[in-house]
N, CA, C and O atoms as a CHARMM CRD file, in Angstrom:
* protein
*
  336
    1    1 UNK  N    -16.17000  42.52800  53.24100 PROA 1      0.00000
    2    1 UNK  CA   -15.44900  41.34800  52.80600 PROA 1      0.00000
    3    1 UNK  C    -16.05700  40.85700  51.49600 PROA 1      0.00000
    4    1 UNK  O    -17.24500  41.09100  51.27500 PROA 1      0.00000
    5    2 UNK  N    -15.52700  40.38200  50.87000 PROA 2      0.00000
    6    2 UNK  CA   -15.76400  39.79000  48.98400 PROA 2      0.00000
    7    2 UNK  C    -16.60100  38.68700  49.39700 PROA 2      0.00000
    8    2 UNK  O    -16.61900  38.46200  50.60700 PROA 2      0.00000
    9    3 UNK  N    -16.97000  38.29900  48.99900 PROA 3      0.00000
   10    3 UNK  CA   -18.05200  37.14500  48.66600 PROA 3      0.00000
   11    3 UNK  C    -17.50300  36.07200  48.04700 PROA 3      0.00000
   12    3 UNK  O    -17.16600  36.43700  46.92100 PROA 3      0.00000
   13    4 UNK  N    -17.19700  34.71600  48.25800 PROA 4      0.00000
   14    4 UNK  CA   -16.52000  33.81400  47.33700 PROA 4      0.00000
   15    4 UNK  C    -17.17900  33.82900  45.91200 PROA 4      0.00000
   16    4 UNK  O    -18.33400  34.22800  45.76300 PROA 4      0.00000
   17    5 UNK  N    -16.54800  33.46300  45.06300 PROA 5      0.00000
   18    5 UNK  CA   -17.16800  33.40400  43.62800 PROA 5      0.00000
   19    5 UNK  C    -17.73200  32.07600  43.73100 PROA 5      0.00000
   20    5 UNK  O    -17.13600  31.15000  44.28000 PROA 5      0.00000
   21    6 UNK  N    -18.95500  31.97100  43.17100 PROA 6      0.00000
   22    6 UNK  CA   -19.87600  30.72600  43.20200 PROA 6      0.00000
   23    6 UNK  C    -19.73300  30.21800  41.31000 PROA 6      0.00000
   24    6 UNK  O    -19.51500  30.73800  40.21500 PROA 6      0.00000
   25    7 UNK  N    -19.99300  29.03900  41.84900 PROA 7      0.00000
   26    7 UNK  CA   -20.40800  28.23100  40.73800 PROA 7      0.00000
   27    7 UNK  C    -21.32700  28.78300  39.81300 PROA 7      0.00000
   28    7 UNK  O    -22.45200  29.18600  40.10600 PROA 7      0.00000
   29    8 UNK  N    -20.45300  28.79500  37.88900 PROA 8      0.00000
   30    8 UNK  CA   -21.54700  29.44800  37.20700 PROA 8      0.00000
   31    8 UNK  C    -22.46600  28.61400  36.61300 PROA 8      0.00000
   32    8 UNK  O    -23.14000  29.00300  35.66000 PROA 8      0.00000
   33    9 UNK  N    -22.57900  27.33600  37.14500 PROA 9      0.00000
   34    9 UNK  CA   -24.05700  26.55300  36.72300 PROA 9      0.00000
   35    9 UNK  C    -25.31600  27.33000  36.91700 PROA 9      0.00000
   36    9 UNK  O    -25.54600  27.71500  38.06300 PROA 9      0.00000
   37   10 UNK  N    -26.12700  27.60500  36.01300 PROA 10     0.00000
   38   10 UNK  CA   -27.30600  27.98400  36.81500 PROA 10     0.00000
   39   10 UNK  C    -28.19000  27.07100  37.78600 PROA 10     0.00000
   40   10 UNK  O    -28.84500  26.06000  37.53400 PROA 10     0.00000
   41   11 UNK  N    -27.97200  27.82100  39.07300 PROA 11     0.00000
   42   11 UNK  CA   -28.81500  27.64300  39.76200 PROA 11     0.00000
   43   11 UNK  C    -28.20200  26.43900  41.36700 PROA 11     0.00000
   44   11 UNK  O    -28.74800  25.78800  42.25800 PROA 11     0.00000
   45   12 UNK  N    -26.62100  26.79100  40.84800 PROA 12     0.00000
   46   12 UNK  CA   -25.39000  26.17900  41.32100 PROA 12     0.00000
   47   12 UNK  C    -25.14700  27.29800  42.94400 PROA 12     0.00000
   48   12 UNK  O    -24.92600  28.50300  43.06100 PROA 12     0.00000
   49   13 UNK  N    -25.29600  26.34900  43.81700 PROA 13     0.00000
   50   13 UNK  CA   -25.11200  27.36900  44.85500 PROA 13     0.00000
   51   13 UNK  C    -23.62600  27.39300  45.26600 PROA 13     0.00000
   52   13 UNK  O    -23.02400  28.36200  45.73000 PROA 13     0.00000
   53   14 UNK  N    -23.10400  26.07600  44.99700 PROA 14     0.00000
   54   14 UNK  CA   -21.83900  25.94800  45.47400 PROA 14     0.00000
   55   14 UNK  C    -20.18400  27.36100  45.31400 PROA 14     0.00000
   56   14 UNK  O    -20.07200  28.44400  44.74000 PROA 14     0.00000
   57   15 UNK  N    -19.51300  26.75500  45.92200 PROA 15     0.00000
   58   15 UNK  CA   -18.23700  27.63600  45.96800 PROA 15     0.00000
   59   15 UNK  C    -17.44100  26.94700  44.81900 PROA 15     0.00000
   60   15 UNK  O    -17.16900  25.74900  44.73200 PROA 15     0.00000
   61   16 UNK  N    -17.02600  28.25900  43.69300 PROA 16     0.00000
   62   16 UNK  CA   -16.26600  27.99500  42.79500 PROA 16     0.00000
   63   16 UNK  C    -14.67700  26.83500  43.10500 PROA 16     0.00000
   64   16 UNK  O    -14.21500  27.05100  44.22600 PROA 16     0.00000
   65   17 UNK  N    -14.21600  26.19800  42.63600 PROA 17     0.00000
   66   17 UNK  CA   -12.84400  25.85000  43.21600 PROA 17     0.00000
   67   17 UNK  C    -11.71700  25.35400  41.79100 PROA 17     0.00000
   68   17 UNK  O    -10.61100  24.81300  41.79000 PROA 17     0.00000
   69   18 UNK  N    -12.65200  25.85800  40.63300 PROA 18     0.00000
   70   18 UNK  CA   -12.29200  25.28800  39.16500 PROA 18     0.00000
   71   18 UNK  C    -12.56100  26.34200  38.03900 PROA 18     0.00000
   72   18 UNK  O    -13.52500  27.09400  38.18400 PROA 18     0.00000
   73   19 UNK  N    -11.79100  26.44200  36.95200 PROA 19     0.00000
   74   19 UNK  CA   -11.66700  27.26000  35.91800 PROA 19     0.00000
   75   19 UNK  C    -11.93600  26.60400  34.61800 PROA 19     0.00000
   76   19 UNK  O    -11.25500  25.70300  34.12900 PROA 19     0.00000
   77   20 UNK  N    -12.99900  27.14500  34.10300 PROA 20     0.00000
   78   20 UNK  CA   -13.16200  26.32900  32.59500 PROA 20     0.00000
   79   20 UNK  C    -12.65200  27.41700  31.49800 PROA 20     0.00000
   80   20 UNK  O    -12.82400  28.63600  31.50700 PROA 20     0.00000
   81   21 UNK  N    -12.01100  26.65300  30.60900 PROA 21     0.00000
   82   21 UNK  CA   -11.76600  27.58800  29.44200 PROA 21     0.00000
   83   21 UNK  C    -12.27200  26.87800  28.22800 PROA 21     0.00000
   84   21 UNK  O    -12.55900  25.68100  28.20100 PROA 21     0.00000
   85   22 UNK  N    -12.34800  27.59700  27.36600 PROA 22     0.00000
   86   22 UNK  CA   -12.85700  26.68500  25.84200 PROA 22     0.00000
   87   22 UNK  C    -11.00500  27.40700  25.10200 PROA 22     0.00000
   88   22 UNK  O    -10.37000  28.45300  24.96300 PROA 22     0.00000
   89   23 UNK  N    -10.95200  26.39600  24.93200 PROA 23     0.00000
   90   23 UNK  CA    -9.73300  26.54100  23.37900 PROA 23     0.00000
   91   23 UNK  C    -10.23600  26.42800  22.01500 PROA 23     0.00000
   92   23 UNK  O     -9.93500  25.40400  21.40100 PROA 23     0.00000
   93   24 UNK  N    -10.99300  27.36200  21.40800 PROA 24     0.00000
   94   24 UNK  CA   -11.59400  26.98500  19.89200 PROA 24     0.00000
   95   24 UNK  C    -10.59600  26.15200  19.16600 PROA 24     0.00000
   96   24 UNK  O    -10.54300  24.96600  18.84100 PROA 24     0.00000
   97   25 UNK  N     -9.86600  27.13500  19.03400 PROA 25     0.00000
   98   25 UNK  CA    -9.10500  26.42500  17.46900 PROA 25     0.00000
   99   25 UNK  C     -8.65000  25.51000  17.79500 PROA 25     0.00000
  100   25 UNK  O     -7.76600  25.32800  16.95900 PROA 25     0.00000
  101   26 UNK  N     -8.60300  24.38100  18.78100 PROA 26     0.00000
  102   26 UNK  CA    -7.88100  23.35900  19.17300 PROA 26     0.00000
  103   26 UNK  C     -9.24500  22.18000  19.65200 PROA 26     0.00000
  104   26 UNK  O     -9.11600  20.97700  19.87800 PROA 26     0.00000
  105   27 UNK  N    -10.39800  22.93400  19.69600 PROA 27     0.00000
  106   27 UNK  CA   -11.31600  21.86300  19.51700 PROA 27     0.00000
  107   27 UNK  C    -11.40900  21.04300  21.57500 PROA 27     0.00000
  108   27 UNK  O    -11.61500  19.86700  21.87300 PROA 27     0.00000
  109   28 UNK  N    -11.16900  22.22300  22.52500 PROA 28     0.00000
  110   28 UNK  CA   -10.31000  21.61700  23.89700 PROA 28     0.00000
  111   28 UNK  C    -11.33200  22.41500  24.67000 PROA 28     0.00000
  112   28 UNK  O    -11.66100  23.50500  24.20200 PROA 28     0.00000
  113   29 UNK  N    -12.06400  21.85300  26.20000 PROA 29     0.00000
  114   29 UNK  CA   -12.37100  22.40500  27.24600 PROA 29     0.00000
  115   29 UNK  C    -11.34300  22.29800  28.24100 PROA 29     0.00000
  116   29 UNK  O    -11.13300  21.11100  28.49100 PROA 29     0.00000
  117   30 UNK  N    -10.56300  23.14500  28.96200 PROA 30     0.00000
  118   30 UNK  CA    -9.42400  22.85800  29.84300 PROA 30     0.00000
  119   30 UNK  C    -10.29900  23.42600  31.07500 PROA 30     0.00000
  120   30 UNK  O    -10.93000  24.48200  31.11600 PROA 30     0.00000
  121   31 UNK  N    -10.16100  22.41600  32.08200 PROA 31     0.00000
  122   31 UNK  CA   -10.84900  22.47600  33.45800 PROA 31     0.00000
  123   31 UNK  C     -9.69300  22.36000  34.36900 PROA 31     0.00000
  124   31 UNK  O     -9.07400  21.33900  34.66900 PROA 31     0.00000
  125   32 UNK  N     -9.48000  23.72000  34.80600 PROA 32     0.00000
  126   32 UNK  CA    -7.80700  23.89500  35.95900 PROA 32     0.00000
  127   32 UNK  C     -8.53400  24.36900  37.23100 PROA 32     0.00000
  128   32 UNK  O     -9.74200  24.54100  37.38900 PROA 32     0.00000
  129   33 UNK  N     -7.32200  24.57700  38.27500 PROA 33     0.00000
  130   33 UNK  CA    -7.89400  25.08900  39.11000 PROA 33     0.00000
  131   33 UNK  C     -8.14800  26.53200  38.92200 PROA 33     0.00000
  132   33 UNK  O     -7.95100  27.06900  37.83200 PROA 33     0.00000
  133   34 UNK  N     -8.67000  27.30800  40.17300 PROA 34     0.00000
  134   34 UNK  CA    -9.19600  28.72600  40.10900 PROA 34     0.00000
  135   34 UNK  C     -8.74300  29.67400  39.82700 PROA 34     0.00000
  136   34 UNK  O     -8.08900  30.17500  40.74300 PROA 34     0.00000
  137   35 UNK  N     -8.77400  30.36900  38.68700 PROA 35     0.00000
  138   35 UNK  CA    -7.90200  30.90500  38.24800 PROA 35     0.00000
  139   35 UNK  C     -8.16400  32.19100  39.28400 PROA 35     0.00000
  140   35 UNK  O     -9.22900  32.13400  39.89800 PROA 35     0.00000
  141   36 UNK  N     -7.16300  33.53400  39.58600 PROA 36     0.00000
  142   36 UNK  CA    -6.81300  34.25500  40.31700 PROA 36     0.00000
  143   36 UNK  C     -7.54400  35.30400  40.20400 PROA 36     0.00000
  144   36 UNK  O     -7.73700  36.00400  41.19800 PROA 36     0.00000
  145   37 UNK  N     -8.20200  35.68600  38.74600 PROA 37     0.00000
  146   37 UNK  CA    -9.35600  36.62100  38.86200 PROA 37     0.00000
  147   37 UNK  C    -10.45900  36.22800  37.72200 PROA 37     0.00000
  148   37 UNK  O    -10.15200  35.56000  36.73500 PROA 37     0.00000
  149   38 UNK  N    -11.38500  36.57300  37.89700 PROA 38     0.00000
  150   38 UNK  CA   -12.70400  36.13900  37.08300 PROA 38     0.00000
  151   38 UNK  C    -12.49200  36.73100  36.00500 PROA 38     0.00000
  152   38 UNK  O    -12.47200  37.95300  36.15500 PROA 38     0.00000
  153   39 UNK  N    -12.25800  36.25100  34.56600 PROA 39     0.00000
  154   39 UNK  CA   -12.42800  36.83300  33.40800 PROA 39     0.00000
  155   39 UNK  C    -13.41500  36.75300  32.49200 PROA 39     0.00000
  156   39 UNK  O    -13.95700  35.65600  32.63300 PROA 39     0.00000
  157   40 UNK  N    -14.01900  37.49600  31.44700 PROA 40     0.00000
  158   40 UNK  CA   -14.79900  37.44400  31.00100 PROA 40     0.00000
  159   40 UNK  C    -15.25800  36.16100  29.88500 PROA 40     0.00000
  160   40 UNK  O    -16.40900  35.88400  29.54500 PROA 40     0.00000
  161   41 UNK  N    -14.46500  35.74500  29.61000 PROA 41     0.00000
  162   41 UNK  CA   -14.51400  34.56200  28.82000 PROA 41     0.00000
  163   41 UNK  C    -13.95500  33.04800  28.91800 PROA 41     0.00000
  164   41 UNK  O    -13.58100  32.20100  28.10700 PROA 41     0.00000
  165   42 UNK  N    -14.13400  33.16600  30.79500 PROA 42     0.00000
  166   42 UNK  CA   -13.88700  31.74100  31.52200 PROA 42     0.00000
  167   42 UNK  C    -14.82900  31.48300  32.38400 PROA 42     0.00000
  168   42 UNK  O    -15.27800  32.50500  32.90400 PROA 42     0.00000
  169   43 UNK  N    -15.25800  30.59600  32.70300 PROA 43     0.00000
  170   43 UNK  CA   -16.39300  29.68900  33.78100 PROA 43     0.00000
  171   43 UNK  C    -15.85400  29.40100  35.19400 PROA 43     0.00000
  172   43 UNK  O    -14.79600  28.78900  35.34200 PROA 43     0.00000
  173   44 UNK  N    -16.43500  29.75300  36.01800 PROA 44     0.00000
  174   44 UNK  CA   -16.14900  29.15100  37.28700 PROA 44     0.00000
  175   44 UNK  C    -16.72000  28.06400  37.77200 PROA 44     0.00000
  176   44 UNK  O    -17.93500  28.22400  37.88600 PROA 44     0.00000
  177   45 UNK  N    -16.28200  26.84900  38.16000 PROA 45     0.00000
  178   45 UNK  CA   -17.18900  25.99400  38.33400 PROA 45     0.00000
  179   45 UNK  C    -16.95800  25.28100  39.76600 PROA 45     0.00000
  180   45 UNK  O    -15.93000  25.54200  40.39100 PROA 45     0.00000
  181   46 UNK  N    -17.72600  24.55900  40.18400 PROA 46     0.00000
  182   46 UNK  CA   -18.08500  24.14400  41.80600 PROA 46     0.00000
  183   46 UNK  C    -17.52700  22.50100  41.52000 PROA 46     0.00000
  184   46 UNK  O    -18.01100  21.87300  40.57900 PROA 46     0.00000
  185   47 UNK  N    -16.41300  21.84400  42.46700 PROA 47     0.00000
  186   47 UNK  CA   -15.81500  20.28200  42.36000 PROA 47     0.00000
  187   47 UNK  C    -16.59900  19.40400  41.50300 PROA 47     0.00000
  188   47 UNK  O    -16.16600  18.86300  40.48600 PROA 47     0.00000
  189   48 UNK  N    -18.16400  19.25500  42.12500 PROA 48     0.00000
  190   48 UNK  CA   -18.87900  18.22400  41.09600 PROA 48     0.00000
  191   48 UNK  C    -19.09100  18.85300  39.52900 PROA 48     0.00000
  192   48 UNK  O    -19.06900  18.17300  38.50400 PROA 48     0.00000
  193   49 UNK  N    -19.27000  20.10600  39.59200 PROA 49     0.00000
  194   49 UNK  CA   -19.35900  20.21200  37.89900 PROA 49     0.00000
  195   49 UNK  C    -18.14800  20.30100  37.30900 PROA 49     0.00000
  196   49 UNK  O    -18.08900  20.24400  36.08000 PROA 49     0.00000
  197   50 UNK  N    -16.99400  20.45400  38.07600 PROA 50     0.00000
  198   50 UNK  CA   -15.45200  20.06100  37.22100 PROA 50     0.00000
  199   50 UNK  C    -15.48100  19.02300  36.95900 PROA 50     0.00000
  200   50 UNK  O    -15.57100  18.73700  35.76600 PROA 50     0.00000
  201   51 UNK  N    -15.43800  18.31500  37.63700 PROA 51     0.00000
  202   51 UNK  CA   -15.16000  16.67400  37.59900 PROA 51     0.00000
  203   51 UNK  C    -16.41200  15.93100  36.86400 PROA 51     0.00000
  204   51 UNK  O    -16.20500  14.74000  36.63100 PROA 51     0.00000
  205   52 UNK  N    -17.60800  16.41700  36.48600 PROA 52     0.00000
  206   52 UNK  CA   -18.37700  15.83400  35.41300 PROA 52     0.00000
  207   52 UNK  C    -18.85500  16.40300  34.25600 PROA 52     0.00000
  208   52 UNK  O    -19.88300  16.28200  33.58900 PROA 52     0.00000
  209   53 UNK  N    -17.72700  17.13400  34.18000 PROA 53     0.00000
  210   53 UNK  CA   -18.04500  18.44700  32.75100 PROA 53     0.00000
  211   53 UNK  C    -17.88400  17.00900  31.66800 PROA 53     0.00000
  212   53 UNK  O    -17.27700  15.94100  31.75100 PROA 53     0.00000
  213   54 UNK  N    -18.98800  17.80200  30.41500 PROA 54     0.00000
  214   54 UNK  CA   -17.94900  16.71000  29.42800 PROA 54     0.00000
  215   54 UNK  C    -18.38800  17.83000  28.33300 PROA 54     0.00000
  216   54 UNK  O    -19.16000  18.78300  28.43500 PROA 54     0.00000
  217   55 UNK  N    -17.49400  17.28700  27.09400 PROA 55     0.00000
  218   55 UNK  CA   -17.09400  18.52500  25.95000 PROA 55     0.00000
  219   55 UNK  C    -18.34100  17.91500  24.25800 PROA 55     0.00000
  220   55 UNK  O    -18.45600  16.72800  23.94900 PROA 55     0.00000
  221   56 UNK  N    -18.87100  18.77200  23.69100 PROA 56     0.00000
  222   56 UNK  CA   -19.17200  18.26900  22.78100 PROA 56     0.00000
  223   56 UNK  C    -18.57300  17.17700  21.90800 PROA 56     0.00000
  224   56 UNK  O    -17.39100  16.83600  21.94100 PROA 56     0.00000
  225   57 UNK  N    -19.48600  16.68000  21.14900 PROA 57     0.00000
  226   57 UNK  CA   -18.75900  15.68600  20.20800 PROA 57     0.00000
  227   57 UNK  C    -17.36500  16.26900  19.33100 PROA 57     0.00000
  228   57 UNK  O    -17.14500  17.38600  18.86400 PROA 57     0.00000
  229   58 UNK  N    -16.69800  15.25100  19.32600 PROA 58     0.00000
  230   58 UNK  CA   -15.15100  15.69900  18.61000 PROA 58     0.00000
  231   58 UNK  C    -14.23800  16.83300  19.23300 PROA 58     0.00000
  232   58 UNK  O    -13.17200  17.29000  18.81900 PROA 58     0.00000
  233   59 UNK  N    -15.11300  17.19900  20.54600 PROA 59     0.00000
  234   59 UNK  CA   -14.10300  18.27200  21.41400 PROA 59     0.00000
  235   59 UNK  C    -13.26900  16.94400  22.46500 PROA 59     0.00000
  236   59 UNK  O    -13.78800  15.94100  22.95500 PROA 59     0.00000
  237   60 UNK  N    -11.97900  17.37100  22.53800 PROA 60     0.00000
  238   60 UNK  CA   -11.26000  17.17100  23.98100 PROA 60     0.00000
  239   60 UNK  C    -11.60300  17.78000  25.10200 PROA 60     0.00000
  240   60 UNK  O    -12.08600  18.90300  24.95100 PROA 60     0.00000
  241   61 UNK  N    -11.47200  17.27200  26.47800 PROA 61     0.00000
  242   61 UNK  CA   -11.21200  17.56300  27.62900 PROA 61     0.00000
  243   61 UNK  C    -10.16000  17.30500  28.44400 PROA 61     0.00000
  244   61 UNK  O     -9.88700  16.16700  28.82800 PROA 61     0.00000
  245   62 UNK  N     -9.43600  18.45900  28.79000 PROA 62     0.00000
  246   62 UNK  CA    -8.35100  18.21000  29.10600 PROA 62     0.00000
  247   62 UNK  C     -8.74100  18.86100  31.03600 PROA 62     0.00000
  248   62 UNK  O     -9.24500  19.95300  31.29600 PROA 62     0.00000
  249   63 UNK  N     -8.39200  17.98600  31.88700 PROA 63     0.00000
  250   63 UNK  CA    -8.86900  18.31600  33.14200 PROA 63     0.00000
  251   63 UNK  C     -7.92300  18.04800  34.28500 PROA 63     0.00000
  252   63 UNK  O     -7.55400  16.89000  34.48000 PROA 63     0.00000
  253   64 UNK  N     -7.49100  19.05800  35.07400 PROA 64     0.00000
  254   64 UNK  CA    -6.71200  19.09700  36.22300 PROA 64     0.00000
  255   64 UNK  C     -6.67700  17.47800  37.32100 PROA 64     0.00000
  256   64 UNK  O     -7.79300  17.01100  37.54800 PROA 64     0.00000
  257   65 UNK  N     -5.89200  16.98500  37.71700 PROA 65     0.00000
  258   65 UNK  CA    -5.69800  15.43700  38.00600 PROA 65     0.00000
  259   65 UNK  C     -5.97000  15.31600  39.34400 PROA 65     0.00000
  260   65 UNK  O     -6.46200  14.29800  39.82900 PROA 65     0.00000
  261   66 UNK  N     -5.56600  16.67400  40.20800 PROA 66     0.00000
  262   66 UNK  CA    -4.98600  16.59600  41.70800 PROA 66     0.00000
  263   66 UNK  C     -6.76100  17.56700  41.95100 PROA 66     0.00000
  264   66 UNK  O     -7.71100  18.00100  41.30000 PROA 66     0.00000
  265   67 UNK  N     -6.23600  17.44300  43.37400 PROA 67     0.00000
  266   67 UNK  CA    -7.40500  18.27100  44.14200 PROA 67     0.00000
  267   67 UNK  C     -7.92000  19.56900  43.37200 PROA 67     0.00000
  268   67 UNK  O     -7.15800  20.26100  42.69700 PROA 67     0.00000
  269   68 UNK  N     -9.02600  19.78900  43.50200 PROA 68     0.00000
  270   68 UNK  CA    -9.00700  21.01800  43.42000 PROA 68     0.00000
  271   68 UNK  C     -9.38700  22.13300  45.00000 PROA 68     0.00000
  272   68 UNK  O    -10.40900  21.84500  45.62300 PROA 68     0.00000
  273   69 UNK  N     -8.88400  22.81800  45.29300 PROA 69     0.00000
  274   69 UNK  CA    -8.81700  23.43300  46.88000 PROA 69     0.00000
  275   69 UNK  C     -9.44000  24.79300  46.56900 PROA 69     0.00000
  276   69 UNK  O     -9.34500  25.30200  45.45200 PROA 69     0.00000
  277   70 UNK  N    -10.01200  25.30500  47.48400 PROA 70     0.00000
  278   70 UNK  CA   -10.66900  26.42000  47.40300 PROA 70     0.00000
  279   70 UNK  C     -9.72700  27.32100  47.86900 PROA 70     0.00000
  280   70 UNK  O     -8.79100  27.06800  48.62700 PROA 70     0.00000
  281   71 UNK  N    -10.22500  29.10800  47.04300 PROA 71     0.00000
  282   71 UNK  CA    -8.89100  30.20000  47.32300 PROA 71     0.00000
  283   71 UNK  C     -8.73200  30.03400  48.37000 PROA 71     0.00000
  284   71 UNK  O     -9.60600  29.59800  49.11800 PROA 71     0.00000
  285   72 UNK  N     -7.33600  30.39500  48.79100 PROA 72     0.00000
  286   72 UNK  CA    -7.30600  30.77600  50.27600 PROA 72     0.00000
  287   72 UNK  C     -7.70200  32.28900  50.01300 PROA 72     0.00000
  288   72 UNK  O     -7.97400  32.83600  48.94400 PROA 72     0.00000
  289   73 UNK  N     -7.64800  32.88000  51.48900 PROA 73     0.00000
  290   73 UNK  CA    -8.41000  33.98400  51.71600 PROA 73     0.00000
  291   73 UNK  C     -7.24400  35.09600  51.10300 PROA 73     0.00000
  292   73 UNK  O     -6.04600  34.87100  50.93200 PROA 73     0.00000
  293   74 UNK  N     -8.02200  36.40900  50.82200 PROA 74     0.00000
  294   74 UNK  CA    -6.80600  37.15300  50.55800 PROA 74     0.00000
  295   74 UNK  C     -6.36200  38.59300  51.29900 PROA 74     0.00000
  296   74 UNK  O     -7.13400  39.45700  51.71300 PROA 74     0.00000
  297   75 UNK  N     -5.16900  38.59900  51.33600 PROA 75     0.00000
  298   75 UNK  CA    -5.12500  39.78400  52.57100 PROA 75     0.00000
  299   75 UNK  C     -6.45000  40.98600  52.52900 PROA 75     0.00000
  300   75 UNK  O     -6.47800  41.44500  53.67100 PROA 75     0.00000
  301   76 UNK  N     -7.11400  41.40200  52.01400 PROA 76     0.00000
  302   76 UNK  CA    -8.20900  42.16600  52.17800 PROA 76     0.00000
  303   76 UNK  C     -9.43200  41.37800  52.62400 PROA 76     0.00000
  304   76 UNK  O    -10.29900  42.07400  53.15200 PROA 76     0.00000
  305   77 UNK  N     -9.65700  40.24800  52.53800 PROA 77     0.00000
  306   77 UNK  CA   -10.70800  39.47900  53.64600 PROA 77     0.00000
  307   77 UNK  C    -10.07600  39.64700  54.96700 PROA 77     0.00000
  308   77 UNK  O    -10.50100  40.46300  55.78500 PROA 77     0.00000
  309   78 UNK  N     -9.07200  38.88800  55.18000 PROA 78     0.00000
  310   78 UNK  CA    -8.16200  39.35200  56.27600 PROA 78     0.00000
  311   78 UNK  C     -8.59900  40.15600  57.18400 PROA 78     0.00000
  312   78 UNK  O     -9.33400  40.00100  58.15900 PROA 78     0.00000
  313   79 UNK  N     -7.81700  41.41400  56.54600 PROA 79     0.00000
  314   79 UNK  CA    -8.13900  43.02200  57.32600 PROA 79     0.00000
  315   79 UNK  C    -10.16000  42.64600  57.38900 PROA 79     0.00000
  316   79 UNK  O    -10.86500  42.15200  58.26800 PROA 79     0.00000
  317   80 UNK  N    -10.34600  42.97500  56.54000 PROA 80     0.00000
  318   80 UNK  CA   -12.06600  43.00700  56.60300 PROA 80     0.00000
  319   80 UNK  C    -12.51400  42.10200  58.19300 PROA 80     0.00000
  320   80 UNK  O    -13.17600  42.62900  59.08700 PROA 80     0.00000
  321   81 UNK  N    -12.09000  40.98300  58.23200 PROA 81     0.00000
  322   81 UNK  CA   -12.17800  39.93700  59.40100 PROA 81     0.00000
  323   81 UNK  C    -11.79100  40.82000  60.77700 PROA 81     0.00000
  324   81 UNK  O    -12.51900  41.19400  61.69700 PROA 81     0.00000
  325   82 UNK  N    -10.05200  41.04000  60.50100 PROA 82     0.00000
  326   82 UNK  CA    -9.65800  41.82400  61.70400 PROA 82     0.00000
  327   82 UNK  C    -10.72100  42.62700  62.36600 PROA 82     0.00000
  328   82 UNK  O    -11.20900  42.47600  63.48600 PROA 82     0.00000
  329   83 UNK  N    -11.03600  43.70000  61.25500 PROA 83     0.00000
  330   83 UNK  CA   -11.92700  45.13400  61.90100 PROA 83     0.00000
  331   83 UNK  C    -12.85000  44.91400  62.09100 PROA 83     0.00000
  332   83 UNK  O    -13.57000  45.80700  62.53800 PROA 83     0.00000
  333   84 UNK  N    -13.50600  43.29500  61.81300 PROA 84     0.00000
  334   84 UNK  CA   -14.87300  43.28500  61.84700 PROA 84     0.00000
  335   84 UNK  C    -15.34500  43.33100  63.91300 PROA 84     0.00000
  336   84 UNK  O    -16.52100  43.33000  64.27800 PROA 84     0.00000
């Protein structure tokens, strides 16, 4: 079975439930929910570090309003569970 993706704070034990992106040319940190697969040039982050991210000087933050909910499971945890 996969392992939830954890929080990339160092030293962050928590369960990811948030997606950070940087928008350069727009000067923007966008904090959404989890995005569907880990990419190389986005952050995963754990409820309290979404919700108290803040952006350098003269950057925006633009940040998701509603809950953020953790993945649900995906049919290959599933099976993994079943056979276990």
């Amino acid at each position: 079975m996969r392992s939830p993706r954890r929080c990339s704070r160092n030293g962050c034990p928590r369960q990811a439930v948030a997606t950070l992106t940087y928008v350069y040319t727009e000067s923007t940190a966008v904090v959404g929910p989890l995005a569907a697969f880990a990419e190389p040039h986005t952050y995963d982050l754990c409820e309290p570090h979404a919700r108290s991210l803040t952006a350098p000087r003269g950057w925006d933050v633009v940040r998701h309003e509603g809950e953020f909910e953790p993945p649900p499971p995906t049919t290959g945890d599933l099976v993994a569970l079943a056979e276990a």
